[in-house]
GUDO-908926 format. One record per residue (C-alpha): chain; x, y, z; residue number from 1; residue in three letters. Coordinates in pm, 1 decimal. Last residue first. Layout:
('A'; (X; Y; Z); NUM; 'ALA');
...
This chain:
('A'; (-6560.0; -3925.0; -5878.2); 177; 'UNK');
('A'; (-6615.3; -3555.9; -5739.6); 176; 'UNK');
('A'; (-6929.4; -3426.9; -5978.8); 175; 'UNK');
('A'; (-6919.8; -3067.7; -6094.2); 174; 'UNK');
('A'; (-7110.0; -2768.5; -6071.8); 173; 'UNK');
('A'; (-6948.5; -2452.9; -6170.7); 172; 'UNK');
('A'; (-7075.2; -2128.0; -6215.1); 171; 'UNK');
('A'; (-6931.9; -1825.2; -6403.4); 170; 'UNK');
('A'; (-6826.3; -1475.8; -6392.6); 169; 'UNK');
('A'; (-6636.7; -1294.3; -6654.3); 168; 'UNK');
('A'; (-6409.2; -943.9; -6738.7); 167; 'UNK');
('A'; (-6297.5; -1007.0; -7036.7); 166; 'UNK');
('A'; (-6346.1; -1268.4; -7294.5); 165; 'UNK');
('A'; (-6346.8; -1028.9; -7597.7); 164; 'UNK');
('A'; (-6185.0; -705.5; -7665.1); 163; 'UNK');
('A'; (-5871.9; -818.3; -7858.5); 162; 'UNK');
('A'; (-5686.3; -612.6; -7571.0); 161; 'UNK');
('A'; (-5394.1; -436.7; -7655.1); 160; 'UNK');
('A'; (-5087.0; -479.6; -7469.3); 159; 'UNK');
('A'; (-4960.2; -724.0; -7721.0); 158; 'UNK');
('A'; (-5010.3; -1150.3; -7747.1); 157; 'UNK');
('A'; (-5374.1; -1121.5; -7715.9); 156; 'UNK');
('A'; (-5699.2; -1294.4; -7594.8); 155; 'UNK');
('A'; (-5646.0; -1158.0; -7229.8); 154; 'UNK');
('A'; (-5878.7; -1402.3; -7028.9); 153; 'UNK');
('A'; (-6067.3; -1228.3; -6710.3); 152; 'UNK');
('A'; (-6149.7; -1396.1; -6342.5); 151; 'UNK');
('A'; (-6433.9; -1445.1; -6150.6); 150; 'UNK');
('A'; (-6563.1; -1777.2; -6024.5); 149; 'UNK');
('A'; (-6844.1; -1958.6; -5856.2); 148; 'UNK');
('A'; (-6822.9; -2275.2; -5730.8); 147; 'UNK');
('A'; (-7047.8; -2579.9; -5671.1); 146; 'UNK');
('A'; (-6865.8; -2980.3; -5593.6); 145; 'UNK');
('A'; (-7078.3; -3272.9; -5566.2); 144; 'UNK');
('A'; (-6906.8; -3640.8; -5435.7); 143; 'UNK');
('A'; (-6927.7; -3610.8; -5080.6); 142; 'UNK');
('A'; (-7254.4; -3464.5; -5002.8); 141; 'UNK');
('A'; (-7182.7; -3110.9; -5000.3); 140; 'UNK');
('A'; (-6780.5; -2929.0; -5127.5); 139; 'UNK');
('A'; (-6834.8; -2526.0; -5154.5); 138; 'UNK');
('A'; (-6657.3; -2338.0; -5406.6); 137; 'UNK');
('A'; (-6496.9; -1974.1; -5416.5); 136; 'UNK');
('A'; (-6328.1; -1958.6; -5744.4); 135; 'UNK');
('A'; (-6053.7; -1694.3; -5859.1); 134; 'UNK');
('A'; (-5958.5; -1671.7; -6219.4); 133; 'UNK');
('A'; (-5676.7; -1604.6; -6466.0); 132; 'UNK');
('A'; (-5637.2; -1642.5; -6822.9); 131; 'UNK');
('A'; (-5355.6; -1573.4; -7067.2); 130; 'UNK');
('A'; (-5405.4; -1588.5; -7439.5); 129; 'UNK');
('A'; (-5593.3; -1731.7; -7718.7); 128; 'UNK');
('A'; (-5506.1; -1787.4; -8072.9); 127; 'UNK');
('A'; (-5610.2; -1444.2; -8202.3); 126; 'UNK');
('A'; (-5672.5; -1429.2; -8608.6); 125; 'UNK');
('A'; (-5646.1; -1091.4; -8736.2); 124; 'UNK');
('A'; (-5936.7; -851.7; -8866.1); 123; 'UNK');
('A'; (-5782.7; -577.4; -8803.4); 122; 'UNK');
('A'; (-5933.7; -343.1; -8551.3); 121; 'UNK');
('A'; (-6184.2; -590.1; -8419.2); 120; 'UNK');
('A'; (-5888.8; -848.8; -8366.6); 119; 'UNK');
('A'; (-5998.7; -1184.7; -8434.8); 118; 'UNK');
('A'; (-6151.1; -1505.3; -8252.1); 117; 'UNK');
('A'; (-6292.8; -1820.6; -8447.8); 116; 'UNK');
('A'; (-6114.0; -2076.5; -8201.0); 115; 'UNK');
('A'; (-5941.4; -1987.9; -7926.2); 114; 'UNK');
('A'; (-5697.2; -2162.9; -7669.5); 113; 'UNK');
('A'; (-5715.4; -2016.8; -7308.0); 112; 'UNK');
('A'; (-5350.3; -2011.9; -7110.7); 111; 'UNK');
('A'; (-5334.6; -2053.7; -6736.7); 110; 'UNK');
('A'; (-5421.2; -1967.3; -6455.4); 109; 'UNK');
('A'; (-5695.6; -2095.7; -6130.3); 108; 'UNK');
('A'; (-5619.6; -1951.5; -5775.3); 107; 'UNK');
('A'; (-5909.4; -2159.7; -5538.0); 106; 'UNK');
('A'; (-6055.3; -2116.4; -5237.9); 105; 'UNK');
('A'; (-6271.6; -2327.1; -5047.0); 104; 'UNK');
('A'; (-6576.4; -2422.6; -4814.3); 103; 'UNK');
('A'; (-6597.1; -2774.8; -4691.0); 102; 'UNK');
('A'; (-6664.9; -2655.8; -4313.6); 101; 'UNK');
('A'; (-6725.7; -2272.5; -4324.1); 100; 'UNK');
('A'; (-6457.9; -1951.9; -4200.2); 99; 'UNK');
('A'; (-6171.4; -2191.1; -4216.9); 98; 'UNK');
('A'; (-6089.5; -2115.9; -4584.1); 97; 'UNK');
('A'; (-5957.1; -2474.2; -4752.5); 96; 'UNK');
('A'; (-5713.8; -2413.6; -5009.0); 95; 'UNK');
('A'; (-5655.0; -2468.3; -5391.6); 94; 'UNK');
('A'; (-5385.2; -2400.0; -5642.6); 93; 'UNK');
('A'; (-5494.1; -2482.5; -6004.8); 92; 'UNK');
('A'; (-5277.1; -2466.2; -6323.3); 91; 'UNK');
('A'; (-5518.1; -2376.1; -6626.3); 90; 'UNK');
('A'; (-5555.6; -2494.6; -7019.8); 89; 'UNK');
('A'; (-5881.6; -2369.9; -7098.0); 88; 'UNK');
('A'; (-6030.7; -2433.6; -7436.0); 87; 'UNK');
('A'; (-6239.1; -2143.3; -7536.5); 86; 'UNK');
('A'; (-6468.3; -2183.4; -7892.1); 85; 'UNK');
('A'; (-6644.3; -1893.0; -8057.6); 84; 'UNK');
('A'; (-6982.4; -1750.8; -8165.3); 83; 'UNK');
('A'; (-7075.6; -1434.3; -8353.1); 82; 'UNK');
('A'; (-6921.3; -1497.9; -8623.5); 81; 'UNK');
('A'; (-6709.0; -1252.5; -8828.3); 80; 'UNK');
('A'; (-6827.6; -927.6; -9100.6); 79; 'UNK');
('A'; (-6783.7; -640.0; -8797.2); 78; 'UNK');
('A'; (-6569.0; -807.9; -8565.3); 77; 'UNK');
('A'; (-6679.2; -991.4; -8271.5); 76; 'UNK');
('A'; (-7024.4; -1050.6; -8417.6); 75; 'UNK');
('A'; (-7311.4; -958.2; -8238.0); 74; 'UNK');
('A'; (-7483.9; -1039.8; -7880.1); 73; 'UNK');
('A'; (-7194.7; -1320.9; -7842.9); 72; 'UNK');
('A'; (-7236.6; -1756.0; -7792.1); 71; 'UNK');
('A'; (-6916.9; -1873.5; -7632.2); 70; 'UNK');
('A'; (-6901.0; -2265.5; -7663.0); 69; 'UNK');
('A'; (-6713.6; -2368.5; -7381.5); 68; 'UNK');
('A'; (-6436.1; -2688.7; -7368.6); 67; 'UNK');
('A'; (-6262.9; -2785.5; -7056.0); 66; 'UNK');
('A'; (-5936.8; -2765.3; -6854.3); 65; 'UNK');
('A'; (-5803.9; -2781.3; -6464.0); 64; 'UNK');
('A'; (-5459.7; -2890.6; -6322.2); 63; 'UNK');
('A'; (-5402.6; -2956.3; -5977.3); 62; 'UNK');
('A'; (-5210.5; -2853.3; -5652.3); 61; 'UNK');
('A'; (-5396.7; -2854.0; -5331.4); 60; 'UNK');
('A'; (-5228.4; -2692.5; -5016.4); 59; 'UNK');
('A'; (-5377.6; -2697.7; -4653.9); 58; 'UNK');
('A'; (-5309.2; -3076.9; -4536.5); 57; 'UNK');
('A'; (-4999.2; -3049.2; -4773.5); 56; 'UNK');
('A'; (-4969.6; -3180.1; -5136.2); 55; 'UNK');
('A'; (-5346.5; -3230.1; -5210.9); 54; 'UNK');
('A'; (-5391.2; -3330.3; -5530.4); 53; 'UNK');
('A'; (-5611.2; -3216.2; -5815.0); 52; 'UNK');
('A'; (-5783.6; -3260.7; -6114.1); 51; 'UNK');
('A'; (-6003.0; -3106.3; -6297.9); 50; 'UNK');
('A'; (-6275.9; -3123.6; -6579.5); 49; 'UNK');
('A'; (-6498.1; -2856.8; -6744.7); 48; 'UNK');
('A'; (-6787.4; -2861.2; -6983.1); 47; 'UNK');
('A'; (-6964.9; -2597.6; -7207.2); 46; 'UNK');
('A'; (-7113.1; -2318.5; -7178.2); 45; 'UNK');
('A'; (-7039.3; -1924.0; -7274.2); 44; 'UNK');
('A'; (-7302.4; -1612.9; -7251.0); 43; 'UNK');
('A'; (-7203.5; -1275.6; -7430.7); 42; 'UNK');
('A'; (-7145.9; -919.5; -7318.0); 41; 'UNK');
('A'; (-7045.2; -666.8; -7532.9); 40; 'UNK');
('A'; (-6992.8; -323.7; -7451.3); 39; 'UNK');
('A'; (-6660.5; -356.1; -7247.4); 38; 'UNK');
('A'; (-6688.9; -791.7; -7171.0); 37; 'UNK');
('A'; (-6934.4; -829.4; -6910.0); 36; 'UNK');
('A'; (-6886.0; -1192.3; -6968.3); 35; 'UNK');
('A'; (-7111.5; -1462.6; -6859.2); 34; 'UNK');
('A'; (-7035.6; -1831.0; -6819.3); 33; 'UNK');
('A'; (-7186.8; -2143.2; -6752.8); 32; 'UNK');
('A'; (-6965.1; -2460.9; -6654.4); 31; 'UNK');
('A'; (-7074.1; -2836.4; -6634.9); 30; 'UNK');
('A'; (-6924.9; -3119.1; -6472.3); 29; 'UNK');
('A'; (-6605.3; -3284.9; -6337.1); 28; 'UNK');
('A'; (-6392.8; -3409.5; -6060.2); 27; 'UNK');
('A'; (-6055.1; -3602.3; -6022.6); 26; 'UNK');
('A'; (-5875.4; -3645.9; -5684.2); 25; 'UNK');
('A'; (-5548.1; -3729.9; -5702.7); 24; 'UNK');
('A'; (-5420.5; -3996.5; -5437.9); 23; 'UNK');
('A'; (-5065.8; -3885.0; -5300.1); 22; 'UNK');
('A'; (-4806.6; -4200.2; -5308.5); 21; 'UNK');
('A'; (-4596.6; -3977.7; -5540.6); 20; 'UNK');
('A'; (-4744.6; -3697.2; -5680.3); 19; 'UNK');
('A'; (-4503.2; -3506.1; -5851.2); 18; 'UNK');
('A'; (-4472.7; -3748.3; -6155.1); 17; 'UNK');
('A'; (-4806.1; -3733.0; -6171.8); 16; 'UNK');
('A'; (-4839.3; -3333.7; -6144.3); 15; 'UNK');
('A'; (-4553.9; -3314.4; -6398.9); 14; 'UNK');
('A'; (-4720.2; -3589.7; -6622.7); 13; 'UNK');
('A'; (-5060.7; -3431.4; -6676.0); 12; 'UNK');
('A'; (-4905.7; -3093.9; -6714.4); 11; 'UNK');
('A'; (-4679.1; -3226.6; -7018.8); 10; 'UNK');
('A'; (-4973.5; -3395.6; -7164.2); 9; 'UNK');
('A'; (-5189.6; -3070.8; -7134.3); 8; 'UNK');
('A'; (-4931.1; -2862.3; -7319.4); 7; 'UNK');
('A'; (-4845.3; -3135.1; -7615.1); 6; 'UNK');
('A'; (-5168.8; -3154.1; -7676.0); 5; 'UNK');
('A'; (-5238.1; -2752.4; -7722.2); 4; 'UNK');
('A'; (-4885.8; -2793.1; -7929.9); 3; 'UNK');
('A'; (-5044.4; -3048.1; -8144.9); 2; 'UNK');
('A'; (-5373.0; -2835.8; -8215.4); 1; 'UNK');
């Protein structure tokens, strides 16, 4: 739990130190998510916050986390729980596409803490691992932000997959303060 601290308080200061006279834009609001995860899909919620900065008139830099409660179809190994925490930890880069006024892209990755999540095989405990995902989101109204993203987590340190939190698509709505 320290070193998940001592991760987001050393990406809050680089992008604040990197800043400068830059104003950073802070947004945030709920998350669903659905994993078509091999044969075991589950449904995750929960909350996520971001913030960003835009370093060039086509370049945003930022830093994105949150909290969802991942609710599976059965337990993720044979005698475990069938629910788990993710914690996202994720650099953002994000870019306006010309094709649509407000529209955007944005390259989200990162590293997702786990609670509650073992190896099938074994039985061992899986911290998290590396995640990656792609948003498309559209900016209305000033201060409401909508995107949808796809992207995969890899909860495990080896080439083997711990066969949970792959393959996902999710919604975000969030509020632009």
């Amino acid at each position: 739990m320290l070193m998940q601290k001592l991760y987001l308080l050393l990406a809050l200061l680089v992008i604040t130190n990197t800043v400068g006279a830059q104003t950073i834009r802070v947004n945030s609001g709920p998350e669903l998510l659905h994993s078509f995860n091999h044969d075991l899909p589950f449904w995750g919620i929960g909350v996520s916050a971001q913030g960003e900065v835009w370093v060039k008139e086509r370049l945003g830099l930022g830093l994105n986390t949150g909290f969802l409660k991942c609710i599976s179809a059965r337990p993720l190994v044979p005698t475990g729980n069938i629910t788990y925490t993710a914690i996202p930890v994720l650099a953002v880069i994000k870019y306006p596409l010309p094709v649509i006024k407000n529209l955007y892209g944005q390259d989200a990755m990162g590293y997702t803490f786990a609670t509650d999540v073992h190896d099938r095989n074994n039985g061992e405990k899986i911290p998290g691992g590396f995640t990656y995902y792609f948003s498309l989101g559209y900016t209305f109204a000033k201060h409401f932000d909508m995107a949808v993203k796809v992207g995969r987590s890899r909860f495990d340190k080896k080439d083997r997959p711990a066969n949970v939190n792959e393959h996902n698509l999710g919604l975000r709505l969030a509020y632009i303060f």
